[in-house]
Each structure stands twice: as C-alpha cells, then as structure tokens.
FIKOLZA-1660 file (N, C-alpha, C; in steps of 0.1 Angstrom, whole numbers, plus 5000, padded with zeros to 4 digits):
% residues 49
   i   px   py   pz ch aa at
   1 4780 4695 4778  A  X  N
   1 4784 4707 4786  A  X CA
   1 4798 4707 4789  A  X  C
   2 4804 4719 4791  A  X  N
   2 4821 4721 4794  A  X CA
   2 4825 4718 4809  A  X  C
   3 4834 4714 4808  A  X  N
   3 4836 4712 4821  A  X CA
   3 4841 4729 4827  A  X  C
   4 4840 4731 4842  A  X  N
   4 4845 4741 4847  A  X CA
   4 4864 4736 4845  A  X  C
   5 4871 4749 4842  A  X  N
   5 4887 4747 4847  A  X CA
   5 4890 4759 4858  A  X  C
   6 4889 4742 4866  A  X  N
   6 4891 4751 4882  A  X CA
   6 4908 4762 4880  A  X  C
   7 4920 4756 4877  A  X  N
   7 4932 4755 4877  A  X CA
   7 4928 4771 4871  A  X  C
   8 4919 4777 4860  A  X  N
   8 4922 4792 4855  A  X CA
   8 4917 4797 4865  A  X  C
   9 4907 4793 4871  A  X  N
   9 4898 4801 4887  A  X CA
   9 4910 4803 4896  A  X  C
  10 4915 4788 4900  A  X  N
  10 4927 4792 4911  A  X CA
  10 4937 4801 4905  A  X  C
  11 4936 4803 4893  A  X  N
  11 4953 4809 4892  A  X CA
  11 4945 4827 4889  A  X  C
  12 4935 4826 4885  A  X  N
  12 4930 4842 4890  A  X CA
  12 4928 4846 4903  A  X  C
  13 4923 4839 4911  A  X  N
  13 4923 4843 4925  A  X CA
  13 4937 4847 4928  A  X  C
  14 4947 4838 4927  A  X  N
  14 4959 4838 4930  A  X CA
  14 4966 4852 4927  A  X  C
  15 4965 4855 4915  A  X  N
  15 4969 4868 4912  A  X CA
  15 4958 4881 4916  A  X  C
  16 4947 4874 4917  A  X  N
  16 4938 4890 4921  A  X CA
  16 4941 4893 4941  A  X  C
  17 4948 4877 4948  A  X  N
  17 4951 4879 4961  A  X CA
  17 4969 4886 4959  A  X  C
  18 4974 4881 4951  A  X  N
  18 4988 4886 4951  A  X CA
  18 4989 4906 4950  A  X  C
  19 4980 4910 4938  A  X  N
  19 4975 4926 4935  A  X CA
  19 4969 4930 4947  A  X  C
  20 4960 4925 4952  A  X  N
  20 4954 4930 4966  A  X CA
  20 4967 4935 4975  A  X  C
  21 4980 4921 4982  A  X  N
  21 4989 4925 4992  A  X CA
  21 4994 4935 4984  A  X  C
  22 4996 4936 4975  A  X  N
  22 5010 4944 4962  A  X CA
  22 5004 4959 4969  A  X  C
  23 4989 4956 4966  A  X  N
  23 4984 4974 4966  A  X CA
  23 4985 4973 4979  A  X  C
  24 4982 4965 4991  A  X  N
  24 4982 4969 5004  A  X CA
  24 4996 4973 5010  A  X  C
  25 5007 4965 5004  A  X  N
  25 5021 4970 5011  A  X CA
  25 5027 4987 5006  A  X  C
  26 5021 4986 4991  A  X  N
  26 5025 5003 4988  A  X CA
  26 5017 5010 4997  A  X  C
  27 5005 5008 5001  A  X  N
  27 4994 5019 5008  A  X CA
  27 5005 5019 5018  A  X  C
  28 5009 5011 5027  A  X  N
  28 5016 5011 5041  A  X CA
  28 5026 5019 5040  A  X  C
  29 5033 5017 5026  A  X  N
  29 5047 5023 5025  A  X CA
  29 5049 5036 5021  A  X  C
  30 5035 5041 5014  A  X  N
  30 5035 5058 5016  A  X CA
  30 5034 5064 5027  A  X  C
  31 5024 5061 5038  A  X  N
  31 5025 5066 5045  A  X CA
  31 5035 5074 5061  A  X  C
  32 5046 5058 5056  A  X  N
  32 5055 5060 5060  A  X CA
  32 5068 5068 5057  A  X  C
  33 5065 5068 5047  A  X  N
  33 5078 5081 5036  A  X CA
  33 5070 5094 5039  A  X  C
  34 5059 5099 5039  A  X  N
  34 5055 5109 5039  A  X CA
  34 5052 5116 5053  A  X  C
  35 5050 5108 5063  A  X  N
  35 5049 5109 5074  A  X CA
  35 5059 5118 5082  A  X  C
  36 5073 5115 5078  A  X  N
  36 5083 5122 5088  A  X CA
  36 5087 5136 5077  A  X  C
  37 5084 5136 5066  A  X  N
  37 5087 5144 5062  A  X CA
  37 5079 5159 5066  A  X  C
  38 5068 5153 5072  A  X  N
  38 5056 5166 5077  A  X CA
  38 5060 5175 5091  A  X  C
  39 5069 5164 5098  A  X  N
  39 5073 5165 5110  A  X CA
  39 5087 5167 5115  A  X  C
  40 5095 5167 5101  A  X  N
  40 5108 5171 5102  A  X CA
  40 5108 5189 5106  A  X  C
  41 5101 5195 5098  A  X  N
  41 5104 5209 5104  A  X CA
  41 5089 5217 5112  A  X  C
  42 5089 5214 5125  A  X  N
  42 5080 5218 5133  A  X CA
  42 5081 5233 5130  A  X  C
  43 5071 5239 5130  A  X  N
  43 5070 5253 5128  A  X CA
  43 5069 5260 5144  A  X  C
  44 5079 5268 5148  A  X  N
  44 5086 5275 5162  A  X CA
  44 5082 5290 5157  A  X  C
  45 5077 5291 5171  A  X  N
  45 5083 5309 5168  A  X CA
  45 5095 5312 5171  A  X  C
  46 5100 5325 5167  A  X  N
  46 5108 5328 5168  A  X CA
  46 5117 5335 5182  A  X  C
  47 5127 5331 5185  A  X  N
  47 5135 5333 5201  A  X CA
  47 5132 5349 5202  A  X  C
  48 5127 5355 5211  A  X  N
  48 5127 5369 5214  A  X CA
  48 5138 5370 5225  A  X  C
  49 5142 5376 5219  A  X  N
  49 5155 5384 5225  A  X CA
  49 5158 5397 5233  A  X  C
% end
C-alpha cells in the first residue's frame, strides 16, 4: 500500500486557503471603488427661482 503524501495535501490546502483570501480581498475591493462612484452625483432638483 502507498503511503499518503501529506506535504501535496499541505501544499493544496495552502494554495486553495491563499485563492480563498485572493478572492475575498478583490470582493472587498470592489465594493469599495464602486461605492462612491454611485454617490458622487446625488440626484437634486432643480433651484426654482
């Protein structure tokens, strides 16, 4: 029987935890680019004069 190689297990975890933060810091960082761009131009009526 083969032995298990722990060392490929640890090093796929490793990278499937490194892809995980990768995807979690872009989620964070869209929301923040797109966020003020919604709220840069508030929609006013117009000054009646």
């Amino acid at each position: 029987m083969a032995k298990p190689n722990y060392q490929f297990e640890k090093r796929q975890r490793e990278q499937q935890k490194k892809q995980k933060k990768a995807e979690k810091a872009q989620r964070k960082a869209l929301p923040a680019q797109t966020e003020p761009s919604a709220t840069d131009f508030p929609v006013q009526a117009p000054a009646a004069e």
